[in-house]
VMD Tcl script that draws the C-alpha trace (Angstrom):
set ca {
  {34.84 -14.74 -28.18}
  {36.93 -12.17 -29.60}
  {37.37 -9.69 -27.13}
  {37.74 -11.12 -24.01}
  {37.69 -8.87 -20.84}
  {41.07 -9.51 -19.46}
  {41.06 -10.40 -15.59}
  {42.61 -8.41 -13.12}
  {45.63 -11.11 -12.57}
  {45.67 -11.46 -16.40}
  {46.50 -7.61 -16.55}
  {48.47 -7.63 -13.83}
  {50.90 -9.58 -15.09}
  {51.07 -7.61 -18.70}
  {51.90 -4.22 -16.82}
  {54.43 -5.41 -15.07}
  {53.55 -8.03 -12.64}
  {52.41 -5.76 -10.00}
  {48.85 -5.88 -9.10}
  {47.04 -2.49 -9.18}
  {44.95 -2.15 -5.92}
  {42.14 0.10 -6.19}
  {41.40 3.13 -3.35}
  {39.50 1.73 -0.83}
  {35.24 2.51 -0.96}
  {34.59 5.46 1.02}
  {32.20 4.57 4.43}
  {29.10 6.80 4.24}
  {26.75 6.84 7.32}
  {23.52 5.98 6.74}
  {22.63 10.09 7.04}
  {24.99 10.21 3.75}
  {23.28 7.49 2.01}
  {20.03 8.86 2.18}
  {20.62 12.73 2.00}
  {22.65 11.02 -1.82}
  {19.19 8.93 -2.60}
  {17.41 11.57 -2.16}
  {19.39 13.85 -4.18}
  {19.34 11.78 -6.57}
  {15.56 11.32 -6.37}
  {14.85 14.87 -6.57}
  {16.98 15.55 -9.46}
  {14.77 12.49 -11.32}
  {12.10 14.69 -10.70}
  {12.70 17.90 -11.50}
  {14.18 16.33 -15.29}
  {10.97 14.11 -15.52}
  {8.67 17.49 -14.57}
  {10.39 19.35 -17.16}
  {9.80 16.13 -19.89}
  {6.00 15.40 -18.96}
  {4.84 19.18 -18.12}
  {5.26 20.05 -21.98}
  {4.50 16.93 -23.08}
  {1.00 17.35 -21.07}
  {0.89 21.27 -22.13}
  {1.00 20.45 -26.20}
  {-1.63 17.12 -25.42}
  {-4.16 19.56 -23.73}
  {-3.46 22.24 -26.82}
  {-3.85 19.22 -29.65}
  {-7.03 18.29 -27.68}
  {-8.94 21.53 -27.91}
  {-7.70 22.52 -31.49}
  {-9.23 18.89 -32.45}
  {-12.49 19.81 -30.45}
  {-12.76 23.27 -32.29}
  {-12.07 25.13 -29.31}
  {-12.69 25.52 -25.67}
  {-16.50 24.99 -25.61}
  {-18.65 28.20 -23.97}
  {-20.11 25.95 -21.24}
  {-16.53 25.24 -19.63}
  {-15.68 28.60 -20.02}
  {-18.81 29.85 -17.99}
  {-18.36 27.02 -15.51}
  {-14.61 28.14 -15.01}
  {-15.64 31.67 -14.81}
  {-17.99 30.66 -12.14}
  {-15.39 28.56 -9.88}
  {-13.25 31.37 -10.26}
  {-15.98 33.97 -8.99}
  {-16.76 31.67 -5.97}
  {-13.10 31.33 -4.98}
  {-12.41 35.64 -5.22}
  {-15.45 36.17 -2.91}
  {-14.94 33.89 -0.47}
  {-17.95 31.91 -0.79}
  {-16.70 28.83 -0.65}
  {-14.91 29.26 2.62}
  {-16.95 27.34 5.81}
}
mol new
graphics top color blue
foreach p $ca { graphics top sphere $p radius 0.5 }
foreach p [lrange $ca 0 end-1] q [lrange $ca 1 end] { graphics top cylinder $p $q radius 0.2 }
display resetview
């Protein structure tokens, strides 16, 4: 009501009466467009990795300090997996 957003003929008129034409919108090919989306796309990612990595890091921590700890059996298990994998055991 107040603050009305003046038109472009409205603010033409107050500078001067000339109308202020804008640069015309650069033509990308459609290479362009999608090398920018997925720029754009890969930048999302990389600041959402950095958000939900630590945010998934501190869950995992409050986790085992409200279990009391890793319990031995996991530890043995991963101790196992690992064991498996260095030998070459699990290989076909």
């Amino acid at each position: 009501m107040f603050f009305r957003r003046k038109t472009s003929s409205a603010a033409a008129l107050e500078s001067g009466g000339e109308s202020v034409s804008r640069p015309p919108k650069e033509k990308l090919s459609w290479l362009e467009k999608r090398d920018r989306r997925r720029r754009r796309r890969k930048l999302f990612e990389e600041i959402l990795g950095w958000i939900l990595v630590p945010g998934f890091a501190y869950l995992i921590y409050l986790g085992v300090k409200s279990i009391g700890g890793i319990p031995k059996e996991l530890i043995d298990f991963g101790n196992e997996l690992i064991g498996i994998i260095m030998k070459g055991g699990a290989s076909r």
